[in-house]
C-alpha positions, 0 to 999 in steps of 0.5 A, spaced: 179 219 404 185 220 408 189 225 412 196 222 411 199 219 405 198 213 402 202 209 397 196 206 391 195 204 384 194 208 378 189 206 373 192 206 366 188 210 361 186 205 355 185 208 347 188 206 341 192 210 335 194 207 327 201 206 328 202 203 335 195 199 336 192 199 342 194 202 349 195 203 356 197 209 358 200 213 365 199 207 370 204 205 374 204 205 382 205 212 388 210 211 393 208 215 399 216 215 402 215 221 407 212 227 409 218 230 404 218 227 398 215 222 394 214 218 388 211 216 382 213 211 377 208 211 371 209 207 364 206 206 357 204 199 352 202 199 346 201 192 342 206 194 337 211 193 342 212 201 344 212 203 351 215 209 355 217 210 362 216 215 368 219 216 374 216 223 377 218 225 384 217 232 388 220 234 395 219 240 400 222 242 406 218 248 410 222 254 410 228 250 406 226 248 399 222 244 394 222 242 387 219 237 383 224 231 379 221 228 372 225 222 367 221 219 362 223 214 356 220 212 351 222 208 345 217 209 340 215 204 333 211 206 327 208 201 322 211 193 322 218 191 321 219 189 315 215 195 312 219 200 309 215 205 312 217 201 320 222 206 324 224 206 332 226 211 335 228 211 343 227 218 347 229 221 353 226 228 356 230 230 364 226 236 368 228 239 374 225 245 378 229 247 385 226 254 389 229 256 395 225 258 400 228 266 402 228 264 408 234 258 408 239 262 408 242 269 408 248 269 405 247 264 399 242 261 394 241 255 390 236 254 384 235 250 377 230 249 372 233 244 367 229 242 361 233 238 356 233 231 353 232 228 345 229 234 341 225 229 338 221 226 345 215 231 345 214 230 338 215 224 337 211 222 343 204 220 343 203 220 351 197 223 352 200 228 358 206 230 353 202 232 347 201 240 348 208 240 350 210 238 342 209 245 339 214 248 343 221 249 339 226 250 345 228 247 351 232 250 356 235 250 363 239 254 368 242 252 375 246 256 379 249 258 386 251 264 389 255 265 395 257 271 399 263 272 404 261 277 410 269 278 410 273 285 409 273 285 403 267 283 401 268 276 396 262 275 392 262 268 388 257 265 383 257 259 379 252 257 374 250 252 368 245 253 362 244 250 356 239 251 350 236 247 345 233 248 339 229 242 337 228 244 330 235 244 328 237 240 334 243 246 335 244 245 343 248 250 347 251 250 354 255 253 359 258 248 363 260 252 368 260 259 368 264 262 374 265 269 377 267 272 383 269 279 385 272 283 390 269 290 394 273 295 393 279 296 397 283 303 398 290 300 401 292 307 403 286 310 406 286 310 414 282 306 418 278 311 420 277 318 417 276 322 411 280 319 404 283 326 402 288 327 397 291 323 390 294 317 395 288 315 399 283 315 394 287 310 391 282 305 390 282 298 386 277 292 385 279 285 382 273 281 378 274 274 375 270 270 370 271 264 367 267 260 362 267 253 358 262 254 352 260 248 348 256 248 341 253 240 339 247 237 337 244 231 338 248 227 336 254 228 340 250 231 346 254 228 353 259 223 348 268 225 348 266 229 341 261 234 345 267 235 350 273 236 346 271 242 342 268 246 348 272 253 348 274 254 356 277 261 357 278 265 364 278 273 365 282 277 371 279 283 370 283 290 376 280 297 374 284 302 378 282 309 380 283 315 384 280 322 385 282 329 388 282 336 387 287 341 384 287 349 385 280 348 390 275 348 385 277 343 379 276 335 381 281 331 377 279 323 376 285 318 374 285 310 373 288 304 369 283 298 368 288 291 367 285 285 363 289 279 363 285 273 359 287 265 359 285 261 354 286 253 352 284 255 345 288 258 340 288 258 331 294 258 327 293 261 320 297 258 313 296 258 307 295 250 304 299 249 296 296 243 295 288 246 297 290 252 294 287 256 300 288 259 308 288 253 313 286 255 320 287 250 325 285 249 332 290 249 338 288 246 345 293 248 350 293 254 355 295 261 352 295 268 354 294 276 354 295 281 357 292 288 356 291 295 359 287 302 359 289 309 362 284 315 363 284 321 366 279 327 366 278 334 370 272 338 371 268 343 375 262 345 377 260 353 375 252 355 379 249 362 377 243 365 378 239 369 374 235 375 377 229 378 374 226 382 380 221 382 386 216 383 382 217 378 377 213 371 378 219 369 376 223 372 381 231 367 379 233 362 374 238 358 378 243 353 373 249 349 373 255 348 368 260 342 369 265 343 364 270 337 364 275 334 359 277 327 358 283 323 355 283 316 355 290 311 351 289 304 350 296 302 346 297 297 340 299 290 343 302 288 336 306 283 340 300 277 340 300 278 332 303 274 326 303 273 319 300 268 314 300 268 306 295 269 303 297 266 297 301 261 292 305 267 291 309 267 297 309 274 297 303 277 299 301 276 307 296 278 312 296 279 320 292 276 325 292 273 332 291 266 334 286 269 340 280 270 334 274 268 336 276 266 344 270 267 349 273 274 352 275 277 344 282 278 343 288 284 343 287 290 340 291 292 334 289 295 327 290 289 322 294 291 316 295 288 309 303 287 308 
């Protein structure tokens, strides 16, 4: 025994399976690099010619961080070659654990837990270590960093990445990245010091933006230009703006606007092919844009009575509170972002749609008609 780390063999453990013969499996060497993190190289042989290959490694720092790194490979062979039951496959599988410790940093946080790879690797592994993980049917991951700004305003700030994996349909899924910031509310009219009283000092308004860049694949073009091309990317500026004061002393009156302004690098264009006799849409890459805003307003009061029922009843009075308010809200059509295509070989028959369908942050508002 030893009171230090120490660097040594690992045993293989030998065994025998009916398509890839005899084995050693998880032998391979522990590498004691420091007090903060280590490594382990494992591997696997079967006298078919399979084999996998493993690096694990964990890492802490007290007070900082910890995690654990693990890669494997394989490359799996059924039957002989030359038979027509003989297939080779090779796999992969990546995880990734990261916790910070609450203490590293006030103002900041990382962490990831990354769990992706071939959907095949644990079903088609006969590593004795991977077995029980070939019933689950769903890979994920998440890593994300947020940072907040000690400033006046304050700026908050986050940045994230996920992806899902379903292993039977071999669908995957991603975010890369995610980013959203936002800024504290601001009265640019209220005094430094003092009660806000009034239409203009109350004046008050925010400004939050989020952007995204979603991509759909499989695992046939996972991480290949493919994946790439067909990701939506799209950014969202967002400025809700309000006020609030009193009319006639007893009525509170609350007015705000919220404008959106959405970029976007994906669009469509509709039109109506003669030849397939059908609607073609097809997919345009370039920045593209809209702008859209909301107005409400609404008025209100608070009424209290009581109800007395006597001294001598054991209910003595019923207090109650009545607020009455009206509202009213106006968001206008924005028909200018909408056009026309045939819907028909005719000519003559159209129909109206936008070339913002089915982009990350939705489209401009308008009723669509047939013409």
């Amino acid at each position: 025994m030893s009171e230090e780390n120490t660097s040594g063999l690992i045993i293989p453990t030998p065994g025998q399976t009916n398509q890839q013969g005899y084995f050693l499996q998880n032998g391979g060497y522990y590498f004691a690099l420091s007090d903060y993190y280590d490594l382990a190289i494992l591997g696997d042989y079967y006298t078919n010619g399979s084999y996998g290959l493993r690096f694990e490694s964990s890492y802490a720092k007290r007070y900082k961080f910890n995690g654990r790194v693990n890669f494997r490979l394989e490359s799996n062979i059924q039957s002989e070659k030359g038979l027509p039951d003989y297939v080779k496959t090779r796999n992969y599988n990546i995880q990734w654990s990261h916790n910070q410790d609450a203490k590293a940093a006030a103002n900041s946080r990382f962490s990831a837990s990354v769990n992706l790879g071939s959907s095949q690797y644990f079903r088609q592994s006969v590593n004795l270590a991977n077995v029980g993980a070939g019933l689950n049917n769903n890979l994920s991951s998440s890593i994300s960093y947020s940072k907040t700004f000690q400033t006046v305003p304050q700026v908050n700030m986050s940045l994230s990445a996920t992806h899902n994996q379903n292993t039977n349909t071999d669908v995957i899924n991603m975010t890369l990245p995610t980013l959203q910031a936002s800024v504290d509310r601001i009265f640019p009219f209220a005094p430094a010091d003092g009660a806000k009283k009034g239409f203009i000092k109350n004046i008050n308004f925010q400004y939050n933006l989020r952007g995204e860049n979603r991509i759909a694949t499989s695992d046939e073009f996972f991480f290949k230009p493919q994946m790439f091309r067909d990701a939506k990317t799209g950014f969202q500026h967002s400025i809700p703006l309000s006020t609030n004061f009193k009319i006639f002393k007893y009525f509170s009156v609350t007015t705000g606007a919220a404008y959106n302004e959405v970029w976007t690098l994906n669009t469509i264009e509709k039109s109506f092919d003669a030849n397939e006799n059908k609607v073609i849409t097809n997919e345009i890459n370039g920045f593209d844009a809209f702008r859209t805003y909301n107005l409400n307003a609404s008025i209100g009061t608070t009424i209290y009575g009581t109800f007395e029922f006597g001294e001598d009843k054991k209910i003595q009075a019923l207090r109650h509170v009545i607020r009455p308010s009206v509202s009213y809200g106006y968001t206008p059509s924005f028909e200018q972002y909408y056009d026309t295509y045939a819907i028909d070989a005719t000519g003559n028959t159209f129909q109206e749609y936008t070339r913002f369908e089915g982009g990350i942050f939705g489209a401009p508002g308008k009723i669509i008609q047939i013409i």
